[in-house]
N, C-alpha and C positions, 0 to 999 in steps of 0.2 A: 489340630492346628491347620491342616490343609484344608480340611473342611470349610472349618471358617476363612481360610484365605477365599478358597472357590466362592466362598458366600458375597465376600467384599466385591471380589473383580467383579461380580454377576450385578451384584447392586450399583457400582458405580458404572458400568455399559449400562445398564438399562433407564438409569439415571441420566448421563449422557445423552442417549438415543432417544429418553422423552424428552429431553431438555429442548431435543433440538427438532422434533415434532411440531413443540407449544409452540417455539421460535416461530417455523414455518407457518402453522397456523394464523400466528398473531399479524404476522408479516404477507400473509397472500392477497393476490391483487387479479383479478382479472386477465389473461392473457395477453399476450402481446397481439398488435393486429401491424400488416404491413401498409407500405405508403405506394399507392395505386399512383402512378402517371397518366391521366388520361388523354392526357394534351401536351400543350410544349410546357418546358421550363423557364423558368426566371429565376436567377440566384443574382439580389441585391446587397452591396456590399457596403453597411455605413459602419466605416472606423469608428472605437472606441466605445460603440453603442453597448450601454450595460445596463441592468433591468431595471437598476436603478433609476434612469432614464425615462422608464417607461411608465405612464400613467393614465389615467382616462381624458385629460386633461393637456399635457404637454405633448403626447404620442397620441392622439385620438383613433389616426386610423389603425397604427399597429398595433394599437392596445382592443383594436376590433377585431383584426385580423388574430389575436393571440386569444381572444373570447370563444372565437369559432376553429381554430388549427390546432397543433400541437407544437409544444413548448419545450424548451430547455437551456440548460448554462452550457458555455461553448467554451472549451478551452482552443487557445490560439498559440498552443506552444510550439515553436519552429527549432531549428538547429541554429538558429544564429541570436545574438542576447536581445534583441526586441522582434518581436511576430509584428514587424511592418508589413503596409499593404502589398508594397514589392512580394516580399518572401512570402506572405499567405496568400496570395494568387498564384505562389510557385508551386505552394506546398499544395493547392487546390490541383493543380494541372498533375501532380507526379500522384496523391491516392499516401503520401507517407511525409511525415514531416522534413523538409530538405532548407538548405540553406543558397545562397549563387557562388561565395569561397569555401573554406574548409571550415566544420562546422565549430562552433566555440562554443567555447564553458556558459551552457545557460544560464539562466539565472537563481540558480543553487536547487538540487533537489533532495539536499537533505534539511531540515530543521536549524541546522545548527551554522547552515550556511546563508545569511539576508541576501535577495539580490543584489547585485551590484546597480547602480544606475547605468543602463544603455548607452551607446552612443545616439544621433540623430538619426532620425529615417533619410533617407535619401527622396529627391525626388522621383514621382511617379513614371518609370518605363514605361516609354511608348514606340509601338515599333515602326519601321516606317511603311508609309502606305504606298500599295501598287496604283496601276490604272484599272485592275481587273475588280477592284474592291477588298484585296487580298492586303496582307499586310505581313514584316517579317521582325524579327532580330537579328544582329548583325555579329549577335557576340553570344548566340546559343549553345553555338555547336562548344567553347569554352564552356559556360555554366552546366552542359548535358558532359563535358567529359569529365569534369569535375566531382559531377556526382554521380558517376558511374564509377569512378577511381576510391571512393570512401570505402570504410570498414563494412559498411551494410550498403550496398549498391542499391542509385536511388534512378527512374528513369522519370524524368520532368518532362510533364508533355504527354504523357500517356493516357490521361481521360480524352482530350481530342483525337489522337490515335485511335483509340479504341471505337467513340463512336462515329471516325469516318471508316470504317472499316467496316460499320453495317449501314452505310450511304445517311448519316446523318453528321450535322454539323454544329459548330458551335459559334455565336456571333458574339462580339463583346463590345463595350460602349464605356469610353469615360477612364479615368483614374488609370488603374495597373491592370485594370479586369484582363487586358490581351494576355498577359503574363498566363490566366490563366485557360484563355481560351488556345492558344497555343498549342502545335502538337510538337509531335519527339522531333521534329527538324526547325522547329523553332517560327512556323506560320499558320498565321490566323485567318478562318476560313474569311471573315467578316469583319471589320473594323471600323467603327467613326469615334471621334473623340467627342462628338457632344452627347450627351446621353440623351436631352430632351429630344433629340432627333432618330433615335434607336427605330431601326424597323424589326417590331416585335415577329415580323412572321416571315425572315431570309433565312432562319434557321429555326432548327425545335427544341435551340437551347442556346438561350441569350445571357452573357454576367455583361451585371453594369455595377461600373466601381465609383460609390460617391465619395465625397471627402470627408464624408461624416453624418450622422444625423439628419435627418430629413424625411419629417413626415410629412410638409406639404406635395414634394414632390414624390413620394410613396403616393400618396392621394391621386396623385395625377395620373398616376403610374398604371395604378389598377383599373380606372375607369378606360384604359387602354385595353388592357387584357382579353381573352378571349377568354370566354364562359366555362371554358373547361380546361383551364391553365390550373397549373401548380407553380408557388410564390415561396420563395426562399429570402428571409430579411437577417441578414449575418451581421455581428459588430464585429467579426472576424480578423480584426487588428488594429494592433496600438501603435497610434501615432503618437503617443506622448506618453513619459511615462512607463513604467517595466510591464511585463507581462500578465493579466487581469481576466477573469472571467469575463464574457457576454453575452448577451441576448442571440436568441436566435430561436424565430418563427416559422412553422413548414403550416403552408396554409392550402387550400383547393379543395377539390369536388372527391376525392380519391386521398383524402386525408381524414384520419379519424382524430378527434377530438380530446388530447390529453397530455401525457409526459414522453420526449420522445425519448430515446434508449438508444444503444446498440451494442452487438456483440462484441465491439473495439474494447468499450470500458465498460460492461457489464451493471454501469448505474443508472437508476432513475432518473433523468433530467437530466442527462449529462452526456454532451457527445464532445466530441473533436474535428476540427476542421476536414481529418480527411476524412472522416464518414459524409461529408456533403461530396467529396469524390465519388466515395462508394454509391451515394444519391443517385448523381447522375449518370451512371454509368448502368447502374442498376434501371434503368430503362431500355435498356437492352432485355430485356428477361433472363432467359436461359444463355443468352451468348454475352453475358453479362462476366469479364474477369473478376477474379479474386484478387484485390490489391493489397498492397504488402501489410499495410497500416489498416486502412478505414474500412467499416462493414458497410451495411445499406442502414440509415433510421430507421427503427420502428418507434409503434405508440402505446404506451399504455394506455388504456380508454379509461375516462372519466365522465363524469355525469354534471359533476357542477362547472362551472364553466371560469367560474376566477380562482379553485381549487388549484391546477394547476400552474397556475401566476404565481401564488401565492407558493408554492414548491419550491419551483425553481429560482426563483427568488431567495428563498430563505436559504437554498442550498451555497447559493453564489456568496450572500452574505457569511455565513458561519465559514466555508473554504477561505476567503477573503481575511476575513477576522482572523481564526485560528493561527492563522501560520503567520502573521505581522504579528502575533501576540506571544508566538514561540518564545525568541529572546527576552523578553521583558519575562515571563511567568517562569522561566524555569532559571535565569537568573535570579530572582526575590525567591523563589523556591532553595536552592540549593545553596544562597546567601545566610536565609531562614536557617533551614536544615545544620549549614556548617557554624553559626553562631549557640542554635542550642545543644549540641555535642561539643564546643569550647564551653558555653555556661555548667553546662556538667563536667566536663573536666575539671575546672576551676575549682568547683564543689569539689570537686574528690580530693584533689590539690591541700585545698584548705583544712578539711577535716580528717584527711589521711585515711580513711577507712570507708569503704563501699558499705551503705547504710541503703535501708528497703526503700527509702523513699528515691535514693540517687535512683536505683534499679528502675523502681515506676520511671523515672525521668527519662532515662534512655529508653528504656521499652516503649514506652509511648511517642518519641520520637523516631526509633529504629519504626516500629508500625505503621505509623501513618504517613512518614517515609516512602517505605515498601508496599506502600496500597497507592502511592499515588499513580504510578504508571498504567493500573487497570484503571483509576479513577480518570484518564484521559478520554479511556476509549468508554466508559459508561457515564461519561457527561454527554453522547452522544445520543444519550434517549431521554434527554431533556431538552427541549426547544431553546440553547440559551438566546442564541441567536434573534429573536424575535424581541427582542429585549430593549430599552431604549439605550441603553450601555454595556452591550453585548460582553466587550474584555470583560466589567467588574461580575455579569452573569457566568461567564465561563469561568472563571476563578474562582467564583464560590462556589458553583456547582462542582469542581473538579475535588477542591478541599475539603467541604461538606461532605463528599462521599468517600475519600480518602479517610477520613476522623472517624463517619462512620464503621465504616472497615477494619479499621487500626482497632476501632473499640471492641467489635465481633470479637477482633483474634485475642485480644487478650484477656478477654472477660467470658469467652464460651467453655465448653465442656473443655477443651484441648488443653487448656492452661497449664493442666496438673502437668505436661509432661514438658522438657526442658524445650525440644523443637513444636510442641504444638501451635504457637499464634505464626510460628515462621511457615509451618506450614500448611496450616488454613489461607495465608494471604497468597503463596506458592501456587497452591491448589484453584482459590478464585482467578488468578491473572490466569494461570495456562488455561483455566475452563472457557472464561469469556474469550478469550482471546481468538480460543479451536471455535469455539461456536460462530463467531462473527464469520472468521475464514471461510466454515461451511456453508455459511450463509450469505456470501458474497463480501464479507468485507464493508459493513455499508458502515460501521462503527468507526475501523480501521483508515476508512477513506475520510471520515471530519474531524480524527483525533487528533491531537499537535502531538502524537507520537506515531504517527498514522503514515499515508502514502503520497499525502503533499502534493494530490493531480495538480494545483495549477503550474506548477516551475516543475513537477517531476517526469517521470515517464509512466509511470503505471499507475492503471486507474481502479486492479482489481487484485484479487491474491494475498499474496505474504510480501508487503515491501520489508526492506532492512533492518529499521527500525522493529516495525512488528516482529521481526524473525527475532533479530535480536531477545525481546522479551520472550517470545516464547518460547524458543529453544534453551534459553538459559533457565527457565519456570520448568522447563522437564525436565532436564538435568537434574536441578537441584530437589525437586518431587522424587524424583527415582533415586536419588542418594537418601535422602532421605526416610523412605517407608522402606527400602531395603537394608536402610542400619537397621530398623527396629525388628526386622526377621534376622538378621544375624545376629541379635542381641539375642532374640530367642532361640538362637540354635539353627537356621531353619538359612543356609548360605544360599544353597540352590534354590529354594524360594524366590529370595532375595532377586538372585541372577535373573529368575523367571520374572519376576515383576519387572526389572530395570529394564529387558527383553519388551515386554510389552507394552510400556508406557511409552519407550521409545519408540516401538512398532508404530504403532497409534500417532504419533505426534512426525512420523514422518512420511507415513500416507496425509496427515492434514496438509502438508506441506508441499508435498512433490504432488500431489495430485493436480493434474491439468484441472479437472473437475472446481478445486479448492483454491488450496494455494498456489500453484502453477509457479512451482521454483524450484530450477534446477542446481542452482549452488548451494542452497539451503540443504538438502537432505547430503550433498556429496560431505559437508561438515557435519552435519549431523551423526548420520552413520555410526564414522568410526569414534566420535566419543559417547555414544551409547555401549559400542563394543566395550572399550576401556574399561568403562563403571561396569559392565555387568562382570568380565571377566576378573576385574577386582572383588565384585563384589562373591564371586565364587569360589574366592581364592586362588586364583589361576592367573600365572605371570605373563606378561606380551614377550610374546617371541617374533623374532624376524620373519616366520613362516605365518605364522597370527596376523600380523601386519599387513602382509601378502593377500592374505585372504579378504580380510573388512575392506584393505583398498578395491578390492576386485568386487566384492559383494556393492561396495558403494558405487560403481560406474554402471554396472548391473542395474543396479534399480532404478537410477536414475535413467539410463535408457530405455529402463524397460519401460519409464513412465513416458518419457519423448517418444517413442514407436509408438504406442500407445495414444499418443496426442496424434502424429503425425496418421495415422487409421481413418483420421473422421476424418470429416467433409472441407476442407482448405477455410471457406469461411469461420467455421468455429472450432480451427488450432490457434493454442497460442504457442507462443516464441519457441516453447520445450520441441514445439510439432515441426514448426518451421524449420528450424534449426537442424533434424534430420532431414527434411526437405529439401536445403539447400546443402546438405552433404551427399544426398542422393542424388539431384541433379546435376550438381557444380562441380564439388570436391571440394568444396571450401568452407573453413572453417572462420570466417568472419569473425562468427559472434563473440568466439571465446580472446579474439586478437581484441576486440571493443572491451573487453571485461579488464582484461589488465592496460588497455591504454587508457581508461578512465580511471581505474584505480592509480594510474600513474598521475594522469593530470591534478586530479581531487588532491593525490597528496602532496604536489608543488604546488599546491594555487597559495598555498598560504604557508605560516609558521603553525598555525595552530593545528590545522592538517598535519604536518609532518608529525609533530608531537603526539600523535594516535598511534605509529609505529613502535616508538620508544614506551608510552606509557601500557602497548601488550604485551611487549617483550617484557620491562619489570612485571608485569601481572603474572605473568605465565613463570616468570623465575621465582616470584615470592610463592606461588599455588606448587607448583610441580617440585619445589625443596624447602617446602615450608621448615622441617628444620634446623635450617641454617638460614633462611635468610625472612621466612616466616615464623620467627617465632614470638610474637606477640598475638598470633591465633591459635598456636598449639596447646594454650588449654585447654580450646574449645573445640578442639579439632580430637583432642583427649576423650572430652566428655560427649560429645556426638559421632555416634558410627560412624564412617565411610562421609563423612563430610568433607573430607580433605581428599578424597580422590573424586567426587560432586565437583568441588571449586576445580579440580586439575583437569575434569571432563570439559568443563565450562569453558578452562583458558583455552583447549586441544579445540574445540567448536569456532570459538572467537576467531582463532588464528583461521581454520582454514575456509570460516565464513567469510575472513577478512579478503581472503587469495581468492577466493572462488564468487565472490559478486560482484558486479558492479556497484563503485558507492559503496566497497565495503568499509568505508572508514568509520562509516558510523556504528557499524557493529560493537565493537568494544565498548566506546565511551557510555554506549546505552547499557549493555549488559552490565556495565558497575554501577550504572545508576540502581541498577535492581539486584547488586548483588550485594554492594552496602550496606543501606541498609537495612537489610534482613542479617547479616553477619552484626551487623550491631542490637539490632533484636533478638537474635540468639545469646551474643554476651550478655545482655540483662536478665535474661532468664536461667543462665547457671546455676541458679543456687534449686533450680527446681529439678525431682528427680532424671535421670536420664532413662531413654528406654530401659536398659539392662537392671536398672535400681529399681522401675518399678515391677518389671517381670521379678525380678529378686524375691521384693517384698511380697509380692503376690504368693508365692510358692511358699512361702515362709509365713504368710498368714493362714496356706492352704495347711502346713505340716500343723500348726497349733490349732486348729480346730479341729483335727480329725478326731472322732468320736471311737472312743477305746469300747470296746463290749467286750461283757463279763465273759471269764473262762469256767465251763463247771466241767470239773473232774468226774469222770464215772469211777467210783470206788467195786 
């Protein structure tokens, strides 16, 4: 038996490891190249401007400019509920998303939450002007202390800081642009309010803020330029309307030709306002700061020339789509789903006796059920998006692959045994899920169960949701291939498998490299402990406890030190966060953790109601019998199932404590723990582990072949 264990794990890492080889393979691109300044800057600012927008026709010259520079979808998310031109010239000047008051509830960054509608933009800040050419605000040294006073201290005004400190300056023209030319005392080296009057060459780095669109005077614009200028065209915020993807063009002599990127959010075609901070600041070279938020762009090179249009575009679409289409599809989903588990009740109801074809009925429901949540994130390698009606492509491709799947598990080899199709579908979600992580997350970032960059904060990793499903797909993996080694006899097996699946799934996670999350693995941890030491037969002691809590801060530091080693530009938050306990003594980030999880859960009733419906979860899993006992037959007939679902609730709760946004951990882990427990119940009548190890041994004793005795007389 061990033998063959060694054989499995050997096969499924190496299985793994190619998997994620081909992945790589299929997925390589060219290197990145960086963005050369070789002259001044120009960062042009038309609100609302989105690719949409852009054609060879309506945009003639941007859409020239975007044939020859490099391309991408710009999120404009700020700290206050609309990224207006005010605050995104604010957020341009500080290098990190900042708000002028206290920052407010965005506009939801979880799925389950729609934006709110905004209030109105205010009109455009203008500061007043000196005799010397100079210009101020009168009310900075407020909005600077304001956001010096926040949970994550912000200093607005630091990119002009920064590049008058190596004798270069910033000039601004028009709209809110001063906001961002501004430095940490709230004055602008340069100022006229008309833009068509801008002297391109009083500094070597001019923003001009339009009120919108405007390719004619773009047109005008460049025939001004100097021949060896770099040209920044930003839709960088919404004047009308909630918070939205936009266009954004890096174009000049010292620009390569394709998708821009950055290390902020680790995706193709996809940056954020404050990487146009990191932009220009990153013309300093080597005396160039690391800002708290934004990297510098880079490009991925391309060859064809409307290839990248054509990108970033589809990406802005399908982001767009997806997350408006959240409420609608998983409402008619879960509407779906809870009508035909009453239409089989009914049947039962009426005919008083579970008949094989009821069983097909749920089984095929629980199924396709519990495949749809991987089916979110593998509609991500179909174009749905391209489509003339994008929702009705997303929804078939999501369901299509779902039914698919659902059909795998119940009709493949696994069938015979009572948890096989539960967990084949177990098996695919946690696999795609690890793969995607290691691979950036590029599945995880367009899924409507995914990281939701436009309204959310993170663009790369394991968001909540993701965690969600995958922590709870290991769990319930590891309860599960460890009942059938303790059916066999074989506990500490068992224990060694739950050990290492959990091993595995919580380097995917905590790794800065992967998932880069630090609440993730601290829940994690100690309900892998749980299930393995159950599964060894070994009770939790108070000293036990002592220990996984202490092994769990351990590691998760060890992965934060660890972040915090490399180069300030490419830590994330795990890195910082030691950074700022090593420089400061302050522990910010974790006081942010629970005042969002405090806000999220008063913003609403339905919020609050995620508290109460963990608490019942975790009483009905952790006493299932007294107050779960409508699952203990099945919890009878399948190993260590019933301390899986008690590992799962122990994970939820202190996923719930320990993230930001943790409210949506629960409600997603039932969406994936449903129904597979109801896919389970339809398969009872098939053997269980232990019944077929049984039969096996006892087919083995009737065939043994008796040979004759001969007597020597």
């Amino acid at each position: 038996m061990l033998r063959r264990w060694f054989a499995l794990v050997l096969a499924a890492t190496v299985a793994f490891v190619g998997a994620g080889f081909a992945v790589s393979a299929a997925s390589s691109h060219p290197p990145v190249r960086p963005v050369h300044q070789r002259g001044p800057l120009v960062v042009v600012s038309m609100p609302a401007l989105s690719w949409a927008d852009v054609s060879p026709t309506r945009t003639p010259t941007l859409w020239t400019l975007a044939l020859h520079g490099a391309v991408a979808a710009q999120t404009t998310k700020v700290l206050s509920s609309r990224s207006c031109a005010n605050v995104s010239w604010l957020t341009l000047s500080a290098g990190t998303p900042t708000s002028f008051g206290r920052a407010e509830d965005n506009t939801g960054s979880e799925p389950s939450q729609p934006p709110k509608e905004p209030p109105h933009c205010s009109k455009p800040l203008v500061p007043h002007r000196h005799a010397d050419g100079t210009a101020a605000f009168p009310k900075w040294d407020t909005w600077h202390q304001t956001a010096r006073t926040r949970g994550a201290p912000v200093s607005i005004g630091r990119v002009a800081t920064s590049l008058a400190a190596a004798g270069q300056c910033i000039a601004a023209a028009g709209g809110s642009a001063a906001l961002g030319a501004a430095d940490e005392q709230g004055v602008v080296a340069h100022y006229t309010p008309s833009v068509d009057h801008v002297d391109l060459g009083t500094c070597p780095v001019t923003f001009i803020g339009l009120t919108g669109p405007d390719d004619a005077y773009l047109g005008r614009l460049l025939r001004r330029l100097p021949s060896d200028a770099t040209i920044v065209v930003s839709g960088m915020a919404d004047e009308s309307g909630p918070t939205t993807l936009h266009a954004l063009v890096v174009a000049g002599p010292g620009v390569p030709h394709g998708v821009l990127t950055s290390l902020s959010t680790r995706q193709p075609g996809f940056v954020q306002t404050a990487d146009l901070s990191a932009l220009v600041v990153d013309r300093l070279g080597s005396a160039a700061p690391t800002l708290s938020a934004g990297r510098p762009p880079v490009v991925r090179p391309e060859s064809s020339p409307t290839a990248p249009i054509r990108e970033v575009s589809g990406l802005a679409r399908a982001l767009q789509v997806e997350y408006s289409f959240v409420p609608l599809f998983f409402g008619l989903f879960l509407g779906g789903a809870g009508l035909a588990v009453l239409a089989g009740l009914l049947w039962w109801w009426r005919r008083g006796v579970v008949t094989p074809r009821l069983r097909q009925w749920f089984a095929a429901v629980g199924a396709m059920s519990a495949a749809t949540p991987v089916a979110t994130f593998l509609a991500g390698l179909v174009p749905w998006w391209g489509s003339a009606h994008p929702r009705l492509a997303l929804a078939l491709t999501v369901l299509g692959t779902a039914a698919a799947l659902g059909a795998i598990a119940l009709f493949g080899p696994w069938r015979r045994w009572v948890g096989g199709p539960a967990t084949f579908l177990i098996a695919v979600t946690l696999v795609v899920v690890a793969e995607d992580v290691v691979h950036g997350s590029r599945l995880q970032f367009i899924s409507m169960m995914g990281l939701q960059p436009v309204y959310g904060g993170r663009y790369y990793g394991q968001g909540n949701v993701g965690y969600a499903v995958f922590a709870t797909t290991a769990l319930l993996l590891a309860a599960l291939l460890a009942g059938r080694l303790i059916d066999a006899g074989h506990p500490r097996t068992a224990a060694v498998t739950v050990g290492l699946i959990g091993m595995a799934a919580v380097v995917i996670d905590g790794s800065p490299l992967w998932g880069a999350d630090g609440g993730g693995p601290l829940a994690m941890i100690p309900a892998v402990a749980y299930l393995a030491l159950n599964a060894a037969g070994l009770s939790l002691t108070w000293k036990r406890i002592a220990v996984i809590a202490g092994a769990s801060v351990v590691v998760v530091g060890g992965f934060a030190v660890l972040d915090y080693l490399r180069p300030p530009r490419y830590r994330t938050h795990l890195g910082d966060f030691v950074a700022s306990l090593r420089h400061t003594g302050k522990l910010g980030g974790l006081g942010r953790i629970f005042s969002e999880n405090w806000t999220m859960l008063t913003a609403n009733w339905l919020n609050m109601s995620v508290a109460l419906l963990l608490l019942a979860t975790m009483l009905v899993l952790l006493v299932p019998r007294v107050l779960g006992r409508p699952l203990q037959p099945l919890l009878d007939r399948v190993t260590l199932l019933g301390h899986g679902l008690a590992a799962v609730a122990v994970c939820w709760l202190l996923g719930f404590l320990a993230n930001d946004s943790g409210t949506s951990i629960p409600p997603t882990g039932l969406l994936v723990v449903v129904p597979l427990l109801i896919l389970l119940a339809a398969c009872t009548h098939r053997p269980s582990a232990a019944e077929r190890i049984a039969r096996m041994q006892l087919g083995h004793d009737q065939n043994v072949t008796r040979l004759p005795v001969h007597r020597v007389s």
